[in-house]
PARO-65682 format. One record per atom (N, C-alpha, C, O, CB): residue in three letters; z, x, y; residue number from 0; atom name. Coordinates in pm, 1 decimal, padded with zeros to 6 digits. Glycine has a CB too. Example, Ala and Ser with C-alpha at 12.3 -4.5 7.8 and 13.67 -1.06 7.14 Angstrom:
<rs>
+------+----------+----------+----------+-----+------+
! type !        z !        x !        y ! seq ! atom !
+------+----------+----------+----------+-----+------+
!  ALA !  00780.0 !  01319.0 ! -00569.0 !   0 !    N !
!  ALA !  00780.0 !  01230.0 ! -00450.0 !   0 !   CA !
!  ALA !  00780.0 !  01320.0 ! -00330.0 !   0 !    C !
!  ALA !  00846.5 !  01423.6 ! -00331.9 !   0 !    O !
!  ALA !  00904.6 !  01130.8 ! -00447.3 !   0 !   CB !
!  SER !  00708.0 !  01285.0 ! -00225.0 !   1 !    N !
!  SER !  00714.0 !  01367.0 ! -00106.0 !   1 !   CA !
!  SER !  00787.0 !  01290.0 !  00003.0 !   1 !    C !
!  SER !  00803.9 !  01340.9 !  00113.8 !   1 !    O !
!  SER !  00572.5 !  01408.4 ! -00059.8 !   1 !   CB !
+------+----------+----------+----------+-----+------+
</rs>
This chain:
<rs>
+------+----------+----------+----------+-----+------+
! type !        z !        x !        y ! seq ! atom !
+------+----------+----------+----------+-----+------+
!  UNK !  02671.5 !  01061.5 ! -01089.7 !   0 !    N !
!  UNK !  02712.8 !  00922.7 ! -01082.8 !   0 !   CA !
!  UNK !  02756.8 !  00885.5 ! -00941.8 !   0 !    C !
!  UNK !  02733.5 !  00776.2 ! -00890.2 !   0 !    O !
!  UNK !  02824.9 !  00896.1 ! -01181.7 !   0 !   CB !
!  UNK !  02844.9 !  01020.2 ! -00864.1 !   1 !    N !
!  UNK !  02860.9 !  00968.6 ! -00745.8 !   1 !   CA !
!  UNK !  02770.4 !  00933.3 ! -00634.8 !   1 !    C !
!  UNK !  02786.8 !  00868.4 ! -00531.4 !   1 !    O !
!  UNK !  02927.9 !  01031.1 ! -00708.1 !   1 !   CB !
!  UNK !  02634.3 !  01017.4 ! -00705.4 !   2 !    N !
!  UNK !  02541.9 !  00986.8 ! -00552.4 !   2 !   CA !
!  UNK !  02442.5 !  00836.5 ! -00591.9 !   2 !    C !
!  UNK !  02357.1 !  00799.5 ! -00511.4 !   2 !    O !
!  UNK !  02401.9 !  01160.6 ! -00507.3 !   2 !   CB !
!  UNK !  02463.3 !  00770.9 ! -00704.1 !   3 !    N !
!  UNK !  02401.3 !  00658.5 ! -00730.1 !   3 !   CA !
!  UNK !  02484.3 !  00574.8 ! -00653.5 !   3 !    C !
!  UNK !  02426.6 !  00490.9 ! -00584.4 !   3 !    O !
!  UNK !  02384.0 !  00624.9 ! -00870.8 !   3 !   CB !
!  UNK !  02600.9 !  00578.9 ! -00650.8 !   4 !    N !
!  UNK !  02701.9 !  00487.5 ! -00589.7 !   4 !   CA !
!  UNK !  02688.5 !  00474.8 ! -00425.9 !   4 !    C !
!  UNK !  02677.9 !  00383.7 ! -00343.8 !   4 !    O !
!  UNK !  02849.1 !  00543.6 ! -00628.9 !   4 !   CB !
!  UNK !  02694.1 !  00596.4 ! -00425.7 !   5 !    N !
!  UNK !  02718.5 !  00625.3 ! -00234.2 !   5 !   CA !
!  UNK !  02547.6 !  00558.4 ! -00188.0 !   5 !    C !
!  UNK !  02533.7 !  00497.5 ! -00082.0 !   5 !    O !
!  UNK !  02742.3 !  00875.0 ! -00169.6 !   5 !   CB !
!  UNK !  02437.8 !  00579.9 ! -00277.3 !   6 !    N !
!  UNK !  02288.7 !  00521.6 ! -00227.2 !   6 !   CA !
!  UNK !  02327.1 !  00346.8 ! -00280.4 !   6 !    C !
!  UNK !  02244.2 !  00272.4 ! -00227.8 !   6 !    O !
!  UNK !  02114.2 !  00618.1 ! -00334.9 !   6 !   CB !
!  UNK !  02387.1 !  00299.9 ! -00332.4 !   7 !    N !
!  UNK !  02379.6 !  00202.1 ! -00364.4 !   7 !   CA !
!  UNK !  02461.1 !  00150.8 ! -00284.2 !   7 !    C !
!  UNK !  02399.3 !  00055.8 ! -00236.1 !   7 !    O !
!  UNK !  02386.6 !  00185.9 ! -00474.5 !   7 !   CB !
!  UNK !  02603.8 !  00155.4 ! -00220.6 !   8 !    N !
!  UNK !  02627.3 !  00145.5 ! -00111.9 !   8 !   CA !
!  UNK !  02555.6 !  00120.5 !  00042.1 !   8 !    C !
!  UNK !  02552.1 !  00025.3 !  00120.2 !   8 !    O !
!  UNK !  02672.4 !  00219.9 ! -00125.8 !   8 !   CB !
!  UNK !  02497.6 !  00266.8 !  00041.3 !   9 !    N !
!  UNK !  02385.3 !  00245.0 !  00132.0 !   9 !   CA !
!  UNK !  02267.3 !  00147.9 !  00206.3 !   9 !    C !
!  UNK !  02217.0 !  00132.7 !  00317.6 !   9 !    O !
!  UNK !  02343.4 !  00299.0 !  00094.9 !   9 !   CB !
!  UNK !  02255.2 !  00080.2 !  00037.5 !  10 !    N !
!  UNK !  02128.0 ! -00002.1 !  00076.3 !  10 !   CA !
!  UNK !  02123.9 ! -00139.3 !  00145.8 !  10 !    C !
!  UNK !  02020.4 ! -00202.8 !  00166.2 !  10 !    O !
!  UNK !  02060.3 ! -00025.3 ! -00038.9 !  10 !   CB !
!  UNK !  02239.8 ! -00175.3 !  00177.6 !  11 !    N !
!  UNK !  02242.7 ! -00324.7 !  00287.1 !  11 !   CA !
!  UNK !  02202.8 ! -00235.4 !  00437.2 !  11 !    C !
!  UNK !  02127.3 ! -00266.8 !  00529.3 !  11 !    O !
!  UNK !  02453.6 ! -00429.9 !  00301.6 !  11 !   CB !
!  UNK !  02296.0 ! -00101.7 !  00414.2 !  12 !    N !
!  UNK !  02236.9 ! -00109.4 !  00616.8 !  12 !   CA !
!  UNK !  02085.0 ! -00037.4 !  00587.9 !  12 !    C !
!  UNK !  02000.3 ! -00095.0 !  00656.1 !  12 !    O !
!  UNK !  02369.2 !  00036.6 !  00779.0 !  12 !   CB !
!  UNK !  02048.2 !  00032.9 !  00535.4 !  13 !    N !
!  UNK !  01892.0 !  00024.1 !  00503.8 !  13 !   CA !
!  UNK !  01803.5 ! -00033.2 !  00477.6 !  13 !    C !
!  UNK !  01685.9 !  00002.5 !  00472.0 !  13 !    O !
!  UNK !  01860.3 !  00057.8 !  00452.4 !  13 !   CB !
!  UNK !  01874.0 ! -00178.4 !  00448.5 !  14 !    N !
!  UNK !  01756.3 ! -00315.2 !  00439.1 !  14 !   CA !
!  UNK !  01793.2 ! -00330.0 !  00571.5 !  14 !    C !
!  UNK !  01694.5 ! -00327.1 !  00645.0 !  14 !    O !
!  UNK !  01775.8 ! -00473.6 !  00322.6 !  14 !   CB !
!  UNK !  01902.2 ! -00345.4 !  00632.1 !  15 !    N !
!  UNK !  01860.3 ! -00433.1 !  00773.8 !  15 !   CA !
!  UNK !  01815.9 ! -00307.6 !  00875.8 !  15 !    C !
!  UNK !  01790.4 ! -00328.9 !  00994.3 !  15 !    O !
!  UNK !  02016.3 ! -00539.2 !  00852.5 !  15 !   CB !
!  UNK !  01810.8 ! -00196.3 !  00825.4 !  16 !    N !
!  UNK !  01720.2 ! -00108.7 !  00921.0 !  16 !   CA !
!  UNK !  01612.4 ! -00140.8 !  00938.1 !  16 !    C !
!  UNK !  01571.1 ! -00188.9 !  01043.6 !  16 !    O !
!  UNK !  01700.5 !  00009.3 !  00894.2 !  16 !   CB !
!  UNK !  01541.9 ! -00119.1 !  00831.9 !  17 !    N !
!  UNK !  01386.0 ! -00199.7 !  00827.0 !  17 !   CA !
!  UNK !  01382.3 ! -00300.0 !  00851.0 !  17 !    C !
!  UNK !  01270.0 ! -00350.4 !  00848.4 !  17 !    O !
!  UNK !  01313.7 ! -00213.2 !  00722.1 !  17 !   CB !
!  UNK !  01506.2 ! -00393.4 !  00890.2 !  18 !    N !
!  UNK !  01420.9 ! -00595.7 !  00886.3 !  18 !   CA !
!  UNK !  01419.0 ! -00575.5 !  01080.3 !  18 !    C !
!  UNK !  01339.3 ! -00622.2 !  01161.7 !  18 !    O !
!  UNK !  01601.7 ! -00818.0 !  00791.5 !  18 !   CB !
!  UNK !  01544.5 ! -00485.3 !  01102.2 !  19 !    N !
!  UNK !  01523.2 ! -00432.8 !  01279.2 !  19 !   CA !
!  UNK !  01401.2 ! -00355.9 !  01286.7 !  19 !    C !
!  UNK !  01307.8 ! -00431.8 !  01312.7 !  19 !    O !
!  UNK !  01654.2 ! -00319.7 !  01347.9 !  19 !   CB !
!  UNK !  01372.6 ! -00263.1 !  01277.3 !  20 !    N !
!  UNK !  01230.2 ! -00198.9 !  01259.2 !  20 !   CA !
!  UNK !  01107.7 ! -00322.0 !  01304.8 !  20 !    C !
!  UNK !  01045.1 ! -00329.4 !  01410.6 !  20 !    O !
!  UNK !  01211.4 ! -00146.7 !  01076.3 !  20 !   CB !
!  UNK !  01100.6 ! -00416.0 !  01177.8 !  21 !    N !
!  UNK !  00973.2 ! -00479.7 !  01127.1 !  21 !   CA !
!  UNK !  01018.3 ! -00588.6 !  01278.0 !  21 !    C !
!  UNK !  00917.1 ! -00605.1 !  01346.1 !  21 !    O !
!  UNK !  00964.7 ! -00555.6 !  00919.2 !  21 !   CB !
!  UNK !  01119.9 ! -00647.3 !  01327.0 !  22 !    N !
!  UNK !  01128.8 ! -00704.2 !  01446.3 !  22 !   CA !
!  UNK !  01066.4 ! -00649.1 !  01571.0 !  22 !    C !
!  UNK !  01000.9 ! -00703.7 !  01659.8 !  22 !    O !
!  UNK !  01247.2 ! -00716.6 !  01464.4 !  22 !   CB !
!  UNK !  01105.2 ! -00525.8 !  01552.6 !  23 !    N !
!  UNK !  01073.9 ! -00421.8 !  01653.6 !  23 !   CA !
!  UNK !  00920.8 ! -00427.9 !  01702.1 !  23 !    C !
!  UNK !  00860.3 ! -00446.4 !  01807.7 !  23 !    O !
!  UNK !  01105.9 ! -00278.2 !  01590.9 !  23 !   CB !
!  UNK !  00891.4 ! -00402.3 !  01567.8 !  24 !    N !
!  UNK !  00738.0 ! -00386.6 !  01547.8 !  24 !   CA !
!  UNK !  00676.2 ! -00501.1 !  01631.0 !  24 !    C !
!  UNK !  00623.8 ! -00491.2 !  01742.0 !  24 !    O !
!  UNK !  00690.0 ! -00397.5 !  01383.3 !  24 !   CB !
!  UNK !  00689.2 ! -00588.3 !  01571.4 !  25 !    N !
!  UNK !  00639.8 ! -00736.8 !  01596.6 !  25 !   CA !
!  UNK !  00703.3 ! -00785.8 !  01735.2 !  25 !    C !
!  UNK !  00658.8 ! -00897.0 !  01763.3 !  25 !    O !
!  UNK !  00690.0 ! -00844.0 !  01467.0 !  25 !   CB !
!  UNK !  00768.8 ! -00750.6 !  01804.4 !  26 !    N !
!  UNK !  00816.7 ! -00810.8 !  01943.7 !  26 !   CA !
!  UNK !  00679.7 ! -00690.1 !  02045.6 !  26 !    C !
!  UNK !  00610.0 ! -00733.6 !  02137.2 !  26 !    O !
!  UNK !  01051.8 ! -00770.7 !  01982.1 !  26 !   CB !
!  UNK !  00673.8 ! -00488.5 !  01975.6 !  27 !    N !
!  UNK !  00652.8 ! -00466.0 !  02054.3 !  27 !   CA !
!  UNK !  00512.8 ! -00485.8 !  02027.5 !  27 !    C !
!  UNK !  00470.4 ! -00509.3 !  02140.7 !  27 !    O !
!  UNK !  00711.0 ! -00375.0 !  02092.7 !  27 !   CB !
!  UNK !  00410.4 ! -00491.4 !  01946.6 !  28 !    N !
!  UNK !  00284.0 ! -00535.7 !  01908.6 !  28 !   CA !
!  UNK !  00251.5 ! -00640.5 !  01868.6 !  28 !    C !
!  UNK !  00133.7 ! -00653.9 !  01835.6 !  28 !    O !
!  UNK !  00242.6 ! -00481.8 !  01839.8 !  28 !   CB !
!  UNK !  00320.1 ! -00724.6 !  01859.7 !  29 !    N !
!  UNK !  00230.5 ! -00874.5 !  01865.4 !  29 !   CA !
!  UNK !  00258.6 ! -00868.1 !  01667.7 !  29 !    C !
!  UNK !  00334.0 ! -00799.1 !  01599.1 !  29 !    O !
!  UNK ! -00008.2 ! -00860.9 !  01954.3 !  29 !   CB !
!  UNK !  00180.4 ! -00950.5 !  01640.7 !  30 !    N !
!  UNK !  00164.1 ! -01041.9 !  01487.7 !  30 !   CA !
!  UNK !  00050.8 ! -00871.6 !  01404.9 !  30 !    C !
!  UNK ! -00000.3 ! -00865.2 !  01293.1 !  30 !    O !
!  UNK !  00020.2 ! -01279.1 !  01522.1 !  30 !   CB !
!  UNK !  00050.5 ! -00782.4 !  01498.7 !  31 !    N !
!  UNK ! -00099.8 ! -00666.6 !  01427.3 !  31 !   CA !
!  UNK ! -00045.3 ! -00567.3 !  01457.9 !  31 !    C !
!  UNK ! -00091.9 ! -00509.7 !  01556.2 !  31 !    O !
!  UNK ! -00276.6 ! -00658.7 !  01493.8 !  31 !   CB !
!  UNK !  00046.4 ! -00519.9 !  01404.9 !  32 !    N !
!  UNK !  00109.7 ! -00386.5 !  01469.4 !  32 !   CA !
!  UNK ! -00028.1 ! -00315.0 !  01442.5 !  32 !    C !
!  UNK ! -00097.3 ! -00253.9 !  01523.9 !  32 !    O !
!  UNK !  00267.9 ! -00307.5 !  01387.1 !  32 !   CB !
!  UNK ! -00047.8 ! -00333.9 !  01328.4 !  33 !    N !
!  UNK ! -00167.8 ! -00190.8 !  01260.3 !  33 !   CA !
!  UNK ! -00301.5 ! -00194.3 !  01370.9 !  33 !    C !
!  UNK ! -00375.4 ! -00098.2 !  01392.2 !  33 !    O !
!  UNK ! -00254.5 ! -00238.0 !  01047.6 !  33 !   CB !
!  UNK ! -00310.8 ! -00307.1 !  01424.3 !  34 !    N !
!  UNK ! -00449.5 ! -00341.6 !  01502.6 !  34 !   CA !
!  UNK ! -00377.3 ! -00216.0 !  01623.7 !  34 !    C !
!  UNK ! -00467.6 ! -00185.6 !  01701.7 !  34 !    O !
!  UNK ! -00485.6 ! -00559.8 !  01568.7 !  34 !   CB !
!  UNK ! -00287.1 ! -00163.6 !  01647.1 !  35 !    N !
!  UNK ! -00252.3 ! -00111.1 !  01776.4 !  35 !   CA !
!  UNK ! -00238.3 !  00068.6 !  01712.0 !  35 !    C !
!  UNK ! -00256.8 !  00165.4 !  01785.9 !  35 !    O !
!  UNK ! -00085.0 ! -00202.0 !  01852.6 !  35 !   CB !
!  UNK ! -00203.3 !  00079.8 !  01565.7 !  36 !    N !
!  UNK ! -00278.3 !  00237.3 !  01570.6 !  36 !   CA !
!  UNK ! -00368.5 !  00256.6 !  01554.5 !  36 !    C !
!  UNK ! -00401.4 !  00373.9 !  01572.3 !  36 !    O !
!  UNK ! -00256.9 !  00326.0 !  01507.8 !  36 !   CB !
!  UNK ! -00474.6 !  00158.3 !  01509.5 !  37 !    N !
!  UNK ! -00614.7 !  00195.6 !  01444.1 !  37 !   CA !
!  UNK ! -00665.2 !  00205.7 !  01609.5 !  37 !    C !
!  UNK ! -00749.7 !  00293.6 !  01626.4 !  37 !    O !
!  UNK ! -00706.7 !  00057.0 !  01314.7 !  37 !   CB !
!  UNK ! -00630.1 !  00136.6 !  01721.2 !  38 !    N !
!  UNK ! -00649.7 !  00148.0 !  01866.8 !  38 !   CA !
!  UNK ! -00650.9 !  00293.9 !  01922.0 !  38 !    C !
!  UNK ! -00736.1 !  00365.8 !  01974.3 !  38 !    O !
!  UNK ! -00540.0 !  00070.2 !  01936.3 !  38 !   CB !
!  UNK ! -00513.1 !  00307.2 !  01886.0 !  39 !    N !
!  UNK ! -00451.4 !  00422.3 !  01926.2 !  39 !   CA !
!  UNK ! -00533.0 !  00565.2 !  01839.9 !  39 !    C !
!  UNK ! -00514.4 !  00673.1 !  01896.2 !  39 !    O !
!  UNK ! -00280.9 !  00398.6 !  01889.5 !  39 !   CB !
!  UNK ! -00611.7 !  00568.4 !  01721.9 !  40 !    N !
!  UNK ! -00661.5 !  00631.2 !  01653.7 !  40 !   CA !
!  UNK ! -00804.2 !  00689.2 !  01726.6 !  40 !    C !
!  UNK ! -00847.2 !  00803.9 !  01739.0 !  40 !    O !
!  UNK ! -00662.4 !  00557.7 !  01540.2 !  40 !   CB !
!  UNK ! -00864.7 !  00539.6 !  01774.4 !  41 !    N !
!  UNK ! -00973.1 !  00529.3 !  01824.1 !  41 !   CA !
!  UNK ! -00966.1 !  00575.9 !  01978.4 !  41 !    C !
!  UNK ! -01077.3 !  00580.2 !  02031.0 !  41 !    O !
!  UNK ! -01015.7 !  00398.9 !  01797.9 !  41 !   CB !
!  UNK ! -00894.4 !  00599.7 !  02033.6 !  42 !    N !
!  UNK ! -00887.3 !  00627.4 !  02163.3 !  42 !   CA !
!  UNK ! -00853.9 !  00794.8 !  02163.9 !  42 !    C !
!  UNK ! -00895.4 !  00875.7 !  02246.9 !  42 !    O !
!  UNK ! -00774.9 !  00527.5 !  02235.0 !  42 !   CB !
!  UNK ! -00807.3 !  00809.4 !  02101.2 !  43 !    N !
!  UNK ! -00782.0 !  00990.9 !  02050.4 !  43 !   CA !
!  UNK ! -00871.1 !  01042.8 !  02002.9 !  43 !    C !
!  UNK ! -00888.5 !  01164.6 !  02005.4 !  43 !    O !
!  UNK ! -00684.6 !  01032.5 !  01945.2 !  43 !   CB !
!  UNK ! -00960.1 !  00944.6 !  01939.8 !  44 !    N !
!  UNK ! -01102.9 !  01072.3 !  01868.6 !  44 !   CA !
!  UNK ! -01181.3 !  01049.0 !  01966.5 !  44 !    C !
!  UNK ! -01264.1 !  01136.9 !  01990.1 !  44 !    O !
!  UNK ! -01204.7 !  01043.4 !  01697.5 !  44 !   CB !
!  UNK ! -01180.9 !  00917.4 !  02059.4 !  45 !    N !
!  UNK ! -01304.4 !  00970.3 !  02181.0 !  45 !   CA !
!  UNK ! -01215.7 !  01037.3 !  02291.7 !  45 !    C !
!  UNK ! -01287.2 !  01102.4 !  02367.9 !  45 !    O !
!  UNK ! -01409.3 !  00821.6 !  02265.8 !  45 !   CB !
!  UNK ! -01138.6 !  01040.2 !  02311.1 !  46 !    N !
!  UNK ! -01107.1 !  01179.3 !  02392.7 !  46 !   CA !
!  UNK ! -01115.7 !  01326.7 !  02310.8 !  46 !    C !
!  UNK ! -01107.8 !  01425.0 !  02384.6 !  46 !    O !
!  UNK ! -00947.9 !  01167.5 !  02449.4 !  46 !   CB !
!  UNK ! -01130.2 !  01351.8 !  02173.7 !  47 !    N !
!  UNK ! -01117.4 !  01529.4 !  02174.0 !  47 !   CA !
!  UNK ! -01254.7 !  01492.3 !  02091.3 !  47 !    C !
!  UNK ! -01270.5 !  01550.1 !  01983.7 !  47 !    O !
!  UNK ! -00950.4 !  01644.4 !  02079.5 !  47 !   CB !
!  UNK ! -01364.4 !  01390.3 !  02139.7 !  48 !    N !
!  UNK ! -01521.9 !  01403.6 !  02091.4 !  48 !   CA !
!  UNK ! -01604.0 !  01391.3 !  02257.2 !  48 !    C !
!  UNK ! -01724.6 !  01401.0 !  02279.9 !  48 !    O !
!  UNK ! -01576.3 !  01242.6 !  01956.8 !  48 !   CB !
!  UNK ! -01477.8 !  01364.3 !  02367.5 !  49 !    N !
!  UNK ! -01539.5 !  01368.1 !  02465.3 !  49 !   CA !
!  UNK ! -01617.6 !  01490.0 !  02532.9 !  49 !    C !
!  UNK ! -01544.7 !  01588.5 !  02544.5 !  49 !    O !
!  UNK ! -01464.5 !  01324.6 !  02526.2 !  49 !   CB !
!  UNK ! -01739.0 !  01506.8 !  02577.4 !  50 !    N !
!  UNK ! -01779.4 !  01620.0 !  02662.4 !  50 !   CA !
!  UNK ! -01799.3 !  01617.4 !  02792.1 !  50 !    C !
!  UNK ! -01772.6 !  01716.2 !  02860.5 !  50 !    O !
!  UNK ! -01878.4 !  01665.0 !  02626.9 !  50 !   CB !
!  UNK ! -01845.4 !  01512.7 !  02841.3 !  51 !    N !
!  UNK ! -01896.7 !  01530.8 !  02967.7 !  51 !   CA !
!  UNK ! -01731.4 !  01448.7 !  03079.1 !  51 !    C !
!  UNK ! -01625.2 !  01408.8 !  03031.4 !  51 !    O !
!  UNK ! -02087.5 !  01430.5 !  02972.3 !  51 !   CB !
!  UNK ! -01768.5 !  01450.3 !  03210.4 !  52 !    N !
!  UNK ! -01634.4 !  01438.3 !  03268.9 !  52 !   CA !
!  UNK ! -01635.1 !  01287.7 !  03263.3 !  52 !    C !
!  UNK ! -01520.8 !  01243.9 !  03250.1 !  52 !    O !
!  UNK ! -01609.7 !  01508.6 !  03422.8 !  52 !   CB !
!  UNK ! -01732.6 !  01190.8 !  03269.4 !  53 !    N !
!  UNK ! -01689.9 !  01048.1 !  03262.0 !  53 !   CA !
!  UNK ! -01675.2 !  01033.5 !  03132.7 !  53 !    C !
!  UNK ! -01643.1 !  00916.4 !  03112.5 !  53 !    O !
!  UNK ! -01780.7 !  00943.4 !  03319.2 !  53 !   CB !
!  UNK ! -01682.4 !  01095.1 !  03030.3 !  54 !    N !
!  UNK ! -01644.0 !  01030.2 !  02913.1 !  54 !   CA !
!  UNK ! -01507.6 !  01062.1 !  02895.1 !  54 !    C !
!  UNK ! -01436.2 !  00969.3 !  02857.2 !  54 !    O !
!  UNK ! -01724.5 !  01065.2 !  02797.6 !  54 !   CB !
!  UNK ! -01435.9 !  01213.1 !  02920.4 !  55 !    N !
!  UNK ! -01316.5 !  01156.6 !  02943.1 !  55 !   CA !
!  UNK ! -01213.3 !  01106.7 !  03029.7 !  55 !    C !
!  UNK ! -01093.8 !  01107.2 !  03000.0 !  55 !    O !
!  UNK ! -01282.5 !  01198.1 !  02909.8 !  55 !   CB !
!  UNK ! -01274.2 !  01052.3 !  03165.9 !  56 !    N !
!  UNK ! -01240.0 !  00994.3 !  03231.7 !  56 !   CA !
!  UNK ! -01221.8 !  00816.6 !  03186.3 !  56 !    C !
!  UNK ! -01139.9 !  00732.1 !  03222.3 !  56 !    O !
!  UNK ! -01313.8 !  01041.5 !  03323.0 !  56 !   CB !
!  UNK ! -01326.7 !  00811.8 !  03102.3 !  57 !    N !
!  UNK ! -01337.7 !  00662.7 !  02976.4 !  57 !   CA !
!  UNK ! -01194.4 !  00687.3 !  02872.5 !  57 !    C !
!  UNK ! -01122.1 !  00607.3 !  02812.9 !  57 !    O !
!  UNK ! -01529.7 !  00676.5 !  02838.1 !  57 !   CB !
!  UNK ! -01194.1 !  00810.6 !  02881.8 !  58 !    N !
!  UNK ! -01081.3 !  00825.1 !  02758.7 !  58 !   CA !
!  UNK ! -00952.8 !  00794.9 !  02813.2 !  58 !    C !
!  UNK ! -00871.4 !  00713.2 !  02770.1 !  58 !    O !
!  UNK ! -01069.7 !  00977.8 !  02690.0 !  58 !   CB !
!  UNK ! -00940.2 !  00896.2 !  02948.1 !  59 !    N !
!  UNK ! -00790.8 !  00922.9 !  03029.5 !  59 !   CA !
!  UNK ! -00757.2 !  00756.5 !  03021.0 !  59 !    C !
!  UNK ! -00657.3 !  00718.2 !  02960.1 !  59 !    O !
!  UNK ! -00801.7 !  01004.7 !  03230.5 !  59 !   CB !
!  UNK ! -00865.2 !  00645.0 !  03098.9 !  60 !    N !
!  UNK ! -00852.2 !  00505.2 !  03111.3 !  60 !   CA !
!  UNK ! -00804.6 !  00427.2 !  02970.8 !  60 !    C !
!  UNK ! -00712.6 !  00345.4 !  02970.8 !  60 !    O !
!  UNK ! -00990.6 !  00453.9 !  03161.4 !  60 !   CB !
!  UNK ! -00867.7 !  00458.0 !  02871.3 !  61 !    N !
!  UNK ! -00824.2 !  00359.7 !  02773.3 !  61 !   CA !
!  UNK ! -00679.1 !  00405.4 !  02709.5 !  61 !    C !
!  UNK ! -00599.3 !  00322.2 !  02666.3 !  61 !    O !
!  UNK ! -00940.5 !  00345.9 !  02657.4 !  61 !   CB !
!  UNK ! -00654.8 !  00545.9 !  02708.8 !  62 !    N !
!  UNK ! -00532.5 !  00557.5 !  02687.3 !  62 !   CA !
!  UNK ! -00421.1 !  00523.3 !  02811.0 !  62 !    C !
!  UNK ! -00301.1 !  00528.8 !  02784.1 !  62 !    O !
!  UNK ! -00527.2 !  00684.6 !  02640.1 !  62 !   CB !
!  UNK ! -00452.1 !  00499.2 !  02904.0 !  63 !    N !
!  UNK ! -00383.0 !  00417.2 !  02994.4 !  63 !   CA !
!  UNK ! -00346.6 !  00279.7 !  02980.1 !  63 !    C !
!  UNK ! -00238.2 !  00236.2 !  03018.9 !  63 !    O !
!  UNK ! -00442.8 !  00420.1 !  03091.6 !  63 !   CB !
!  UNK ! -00458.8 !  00191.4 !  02910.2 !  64 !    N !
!  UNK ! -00459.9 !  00068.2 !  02846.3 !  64 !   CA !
!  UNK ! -00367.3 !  00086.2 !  02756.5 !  64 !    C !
!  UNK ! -00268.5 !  00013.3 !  02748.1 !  64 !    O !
!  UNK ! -00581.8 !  00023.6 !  02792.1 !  64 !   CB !
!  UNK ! -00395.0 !  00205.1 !  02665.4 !  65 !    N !
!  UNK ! -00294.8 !  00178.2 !  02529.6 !  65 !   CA !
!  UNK ! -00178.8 !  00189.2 !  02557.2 !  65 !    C !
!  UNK ! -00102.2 !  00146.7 !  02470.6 !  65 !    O !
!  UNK ! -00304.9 !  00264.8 !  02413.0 !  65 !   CB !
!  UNK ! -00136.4 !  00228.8 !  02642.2 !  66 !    N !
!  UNK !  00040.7 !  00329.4 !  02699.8 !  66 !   CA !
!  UNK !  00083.3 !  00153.7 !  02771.0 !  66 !    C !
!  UNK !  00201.5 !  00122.6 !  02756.5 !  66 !    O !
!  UNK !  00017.5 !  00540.6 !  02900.2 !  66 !   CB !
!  UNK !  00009.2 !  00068.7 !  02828.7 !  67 !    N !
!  UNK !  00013.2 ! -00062.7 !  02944.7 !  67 !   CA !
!  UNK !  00078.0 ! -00166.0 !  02799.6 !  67 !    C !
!  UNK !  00174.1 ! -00239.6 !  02821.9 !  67 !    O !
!  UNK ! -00200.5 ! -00128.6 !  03041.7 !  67 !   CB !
!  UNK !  00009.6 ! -00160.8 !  02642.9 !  68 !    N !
!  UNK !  00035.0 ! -00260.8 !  02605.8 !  68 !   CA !
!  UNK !  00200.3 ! -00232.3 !  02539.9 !  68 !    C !
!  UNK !  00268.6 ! -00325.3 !  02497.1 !  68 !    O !
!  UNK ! -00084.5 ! -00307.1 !  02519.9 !  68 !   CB !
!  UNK !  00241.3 ! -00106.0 !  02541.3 !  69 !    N !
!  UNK !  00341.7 ! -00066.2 !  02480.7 !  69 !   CA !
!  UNK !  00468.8 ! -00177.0 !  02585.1 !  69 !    C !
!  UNK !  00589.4 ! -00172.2 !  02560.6 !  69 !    O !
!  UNK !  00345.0 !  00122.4 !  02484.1 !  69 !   CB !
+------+----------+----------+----------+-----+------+
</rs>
């Protein structure tokens, strides 16, 4: 019974964790947070599918882009 209490307690500063979070999100990615890992997803599989030296020199660059929009 006591640990229903102490989580129920809990849950105002754990809602406004997440409503800071979801601000967070949205100040540091724009209105698409998700548009910025599926980015970030895509820029990691062509660097460890890269072989030759300009392709990951294409890679080193776009993860430079991705690190610029942070």
């Amino acid at each position: 019974m006591g640990n229903i209490i102490t989580a129920l307690k809990a849950l105002p500063d754990l809602i406004n964790l997440l409503v800071t979070l979801g601000r967070l999100l949205k100040e540091t990615f724009g209105d698409n947070p998700g548009k910025y890992i599926v980015d970030a997803h895509e820029v990691f599989t062509g660097l460890r599918n890269a072989k030759t030296a300009e392709e990951k020199q294409a890679a080193a660059r776009a993860i430079s882009d991705l690190i610029k929009r942070l």
